[in-house]
C-alpha positions, 0 to 999 in steps of 0.5 A: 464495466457498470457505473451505476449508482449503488441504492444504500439501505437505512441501515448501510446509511446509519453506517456510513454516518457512524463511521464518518462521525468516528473517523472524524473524532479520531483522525483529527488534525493533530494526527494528520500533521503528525503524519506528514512530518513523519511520513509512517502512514501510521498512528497507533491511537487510531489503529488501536481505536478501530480495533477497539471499536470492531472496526479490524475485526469485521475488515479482517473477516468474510461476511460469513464470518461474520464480516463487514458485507460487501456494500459496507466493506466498500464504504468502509473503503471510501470513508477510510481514504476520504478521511486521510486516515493514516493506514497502510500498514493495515493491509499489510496486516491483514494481508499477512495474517490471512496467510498464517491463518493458512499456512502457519501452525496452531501456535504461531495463530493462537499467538498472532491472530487474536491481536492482529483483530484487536488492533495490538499486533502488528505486521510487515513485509520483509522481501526486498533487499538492497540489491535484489529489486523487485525480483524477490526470489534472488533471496540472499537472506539466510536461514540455518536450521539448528536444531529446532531452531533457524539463525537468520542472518541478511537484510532487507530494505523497504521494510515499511513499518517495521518500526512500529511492527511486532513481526515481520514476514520475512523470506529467507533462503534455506537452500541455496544449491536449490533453484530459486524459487524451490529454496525459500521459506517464509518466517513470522519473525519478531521484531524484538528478537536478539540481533534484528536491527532496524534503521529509517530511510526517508523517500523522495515523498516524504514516507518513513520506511526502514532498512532492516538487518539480521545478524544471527537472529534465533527463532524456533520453528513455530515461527515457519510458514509453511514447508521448509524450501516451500515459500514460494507457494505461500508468497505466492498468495500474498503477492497476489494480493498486494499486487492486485492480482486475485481473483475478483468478486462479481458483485462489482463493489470492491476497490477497482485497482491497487494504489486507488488511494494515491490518485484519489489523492490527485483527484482532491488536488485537481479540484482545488487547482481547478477552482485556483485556475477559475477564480478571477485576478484583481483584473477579473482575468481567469487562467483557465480562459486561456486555451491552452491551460483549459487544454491542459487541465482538461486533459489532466482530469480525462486521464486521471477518471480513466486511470480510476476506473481501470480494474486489477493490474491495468489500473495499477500501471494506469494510475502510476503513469497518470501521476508521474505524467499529470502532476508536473503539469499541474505543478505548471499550470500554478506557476513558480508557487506550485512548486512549494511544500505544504506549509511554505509561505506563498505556496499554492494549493498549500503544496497539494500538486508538490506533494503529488508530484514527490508521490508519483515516483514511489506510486511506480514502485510500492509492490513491485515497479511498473515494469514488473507489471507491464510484463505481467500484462504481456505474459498473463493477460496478452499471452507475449513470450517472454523476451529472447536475450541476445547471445554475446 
């Protein structure tokens, strides 16, 4: 793995500040504290402001395209998260616009691509159900064909954003006599259909996401991704990326894992609990002199820079365990006040390690648990067998 430091141009330089100077006029403390009570990673004035400023467009295009290039689509990257801008459903944007880019037909793009690029149309998942976990192709949502149409009927949970999506990207069964993975198809299907229901469901950390229901939901055909009992091969792609899983570049400046935003999270939390456990007492005593705190800490900070600086699916379990293992003792090394919520009286860090701690949960699950990609790694990247049931 290269460390080095990458040598920015004059130009790259007067990016990075053109962007820090927007990102810091537009993510302003109102939208920070709007985003914390209501936990939806989301504020439509900033996405529409990115996209006005051709901020979307050239994330969302290769640099052939005309498209951030590969040093400024990573300070892009670093300047998002440094300024907390509130910012998932971004990537679940794009990520799902590429693929009707691909599979979609002429119409479905015409309709969705020009506004996915301007910031007006938005986009999220819907694959997981309420008793399906993380495997999705045990689909129980279903889609008749009628004529030229589909009737959609299911649910799904998890369904993040949907509230202030346009269209979800929803896999249903066409075919259940088939095997599973061949009877799926993917739909593009709006949010404002007849018969689509959407209701929140608060997480242990604080984020909004939705259960979302489909009750004899009608959508033409256009609105198909790809071949009918074919949705397999255009999930594929899009799990792929969100697990972190594609093909990387070789220039060594993209992000190093999936969730890298979480820990850096942890890791502007560790700085600030660091200089709380150095700084003296009235009695001019610092915590961090004790040995066993200095220990702790210090262990801390080792594994959350190893779980930073591991690639792909490694990093995506190493920052996870790192988070559930790393910040409940940070928690503990600020005693009773850091166990209070930002904004409580008294609490330490302002509730910075509590917040850590109600993230590391969810970390492990968001795009598949760590147990999904454990076994990844043991079959893909150690070549394991898959493990034998015992016969009853």
């Amino acid at each position: 793995m290269d460390f080095s430091v990458v040598d920015l141009s004059d130009e790259d330089r007067a990016f990075q500040r053109e962007l820090r100077g927007f990102l810091g006029a537009v993510v302003t403390d109102e939208v920070l504290a709007r985003d914390r009570a209501t936990g939806e990673n989301f504020d439509e004035s900033v996405h529409l402001a990115l996209g006005d400023a051709g901020y979307l467009a050239a994330d969302y295009r290769s640099e052939a395209e005309g498209g951030f290039s590969a040093v400024r689509r990573r300070i892009w990257e670093l300047e998002i998260g440094r300024a907390h801008t509130p910012w998932f459903h971004w990537g679940t944007t794009a990520m799902v616009a590429h693929t009707v880019e691909r599979f979609g037909s002429p119409e479905l793009r015409d309709e969705v691509l020009p506004g996915v690029v301007s910031g007006r149309l938005r986009l999220c998942l819907g694959y997981t159900e309420p008793e399906g976990g993380s495997d999705v192709a045990t689909c129980k949502t279903r889609a008749v064909r009628d004529g030229d149409d589909w009737i959609v009927n299911g649910a799904k949970m998890f369904t993040s954003n949907a509230h202030n999506a346009h269209y979800v990207f929803l896999i249903a069964n066409t075919d259940p006599a088939a095997p599973k993975h061949k009877s799926l198809t993917m739909f593009l299907l709006p949010l404002d259909a007849p018969g689509v229901e959407i209701q929140p469901l608060r997480t242990v950390d604080g984020d909004r996401t939705n259960i979302t229901y489909y009750s004899d939901v009608r959508i033409g055909d256009r609105y198909r991704v790809g071949d009918v009992n074919g949705g397999w091969t255009v999930l594929r792609g899009a799990l792929d990326a969100e697990h972190g899983t594609v093909q990387r570049d070789d220039d060594g400046l993209q992000k190093i894992a999936v969730m890298t935003e979480h820990i850096t999270l942890m890791a502007e939390a560790v700085d600030r609990i660091a200089a709380l456990l150095g700084t003296p007492d009235a009695e001019g005593h610092r915590r961090v002199d004790d040995g066993a705190v200095a220990h702790r800490l210090g262990r801390g900070i080792a594994r959350m820079e190893a779980a930073m600086s591991t690639p792909e699916m490694f990093g995506r379990v190493a920052i996870a365990q790192t988070m559930r293992d790393v910040s409940p003792d940070l928690m503990d090394l600020l005693g009773a006040a850091g166990a209070l919520p930002t904004g409580t009286p008294g609490a330490a860090d302002d509730g910075g390690a509590e917040y850590v701690f109600r993230l590391a949960g969810p970390t492990g699950i968001y795009g598949g648990t760590l147990e999904v990609f454990r076994n990844m790694i043991a079959r893909h990247a150690l070549g394991l067998a898959p493990p034998v049931t015992a016969a009853r």
